[in-house]
N, C-alpha and C positions, 0 to 999 in steps of 0.2 A: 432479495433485497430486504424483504423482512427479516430474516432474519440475521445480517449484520448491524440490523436496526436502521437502515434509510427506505423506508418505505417508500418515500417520496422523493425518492432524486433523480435526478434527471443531468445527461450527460450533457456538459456544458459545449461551448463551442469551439472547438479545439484540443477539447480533452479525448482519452481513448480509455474503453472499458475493456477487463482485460479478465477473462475466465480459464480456470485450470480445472481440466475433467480428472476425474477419479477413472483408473483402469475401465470401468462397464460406460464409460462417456456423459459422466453423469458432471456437471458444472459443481465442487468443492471450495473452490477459492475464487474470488472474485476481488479485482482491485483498479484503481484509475489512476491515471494523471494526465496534464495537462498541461499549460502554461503557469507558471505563477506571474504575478504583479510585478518582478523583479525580470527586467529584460534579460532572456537568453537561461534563466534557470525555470527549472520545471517544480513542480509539486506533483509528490506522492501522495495517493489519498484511499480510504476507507479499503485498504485492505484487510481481506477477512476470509477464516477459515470457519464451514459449515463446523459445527459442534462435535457432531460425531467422526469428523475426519481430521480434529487436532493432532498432532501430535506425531505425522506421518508425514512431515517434511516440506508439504504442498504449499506452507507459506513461506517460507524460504525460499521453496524453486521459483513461485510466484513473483515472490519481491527480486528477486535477481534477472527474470527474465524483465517486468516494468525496468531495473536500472537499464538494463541492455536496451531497452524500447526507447526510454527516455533520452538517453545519451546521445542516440540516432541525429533528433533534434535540437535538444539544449545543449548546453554547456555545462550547465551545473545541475543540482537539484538538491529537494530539501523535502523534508516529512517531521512528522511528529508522533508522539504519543503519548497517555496518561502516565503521572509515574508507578501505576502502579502494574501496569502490563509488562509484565514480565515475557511474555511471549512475543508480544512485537520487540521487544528490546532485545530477545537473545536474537531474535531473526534480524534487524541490523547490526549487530555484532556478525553472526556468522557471514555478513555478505561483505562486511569490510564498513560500514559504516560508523562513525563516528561521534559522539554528543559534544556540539559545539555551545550549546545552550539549554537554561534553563527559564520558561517561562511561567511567571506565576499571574493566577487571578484573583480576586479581591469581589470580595459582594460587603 
């Protein structure tokens, strides 16, 4: 968890955490969802691949088995990411997903 940067999180209630071992069984990706606030869709969240194991398809597979997980129970679902992730953005491209919006912040 350190190292996708949530040191501190903690699985919510209803959510499900969700690990992808590299060949020797070793935990590579990690990712969650759960409910979102929006009746009957889910949220996709902090998915993330170990550093040294980018690049080798594992968040793709990841993100595609969470959709399949998710679908189980909701109806719909919905995720994000910064614009400048280019890695999460090809990986919902390759799984079929779509940008339906753009949301901006303001300080």
């Amino acid at each position: 968890m350190d190292t996708l940067g949530h040191p501190d999180w903690s699985c919510k209630e209803g959510w499900t955490l969700v690990a992808l071992p590299d060949t020797d069984g070793h935990p590579v990706a990690l990712g969650a969802f759960g409910p979102s606030t929006r009746p009957g869709w889910a949220n996709l969240n902090m998915l993330g691949v170990h550093p040294d194991a980018r690049g080798q398809g594992y968040g793709t597979r990841l993100h595609a088995h969470m959709l399949a997980r998710a679908a189980e129970r909701f109806t719909m679902h919905g995720g994000g990411t910064e614009q400048g992730n280019d890695g999460m953005r090809r990986i919902y491209e390759k799984n079929g997903s779509r940008q339906d919006a753009v949301q901006m912040y303001f300080r």
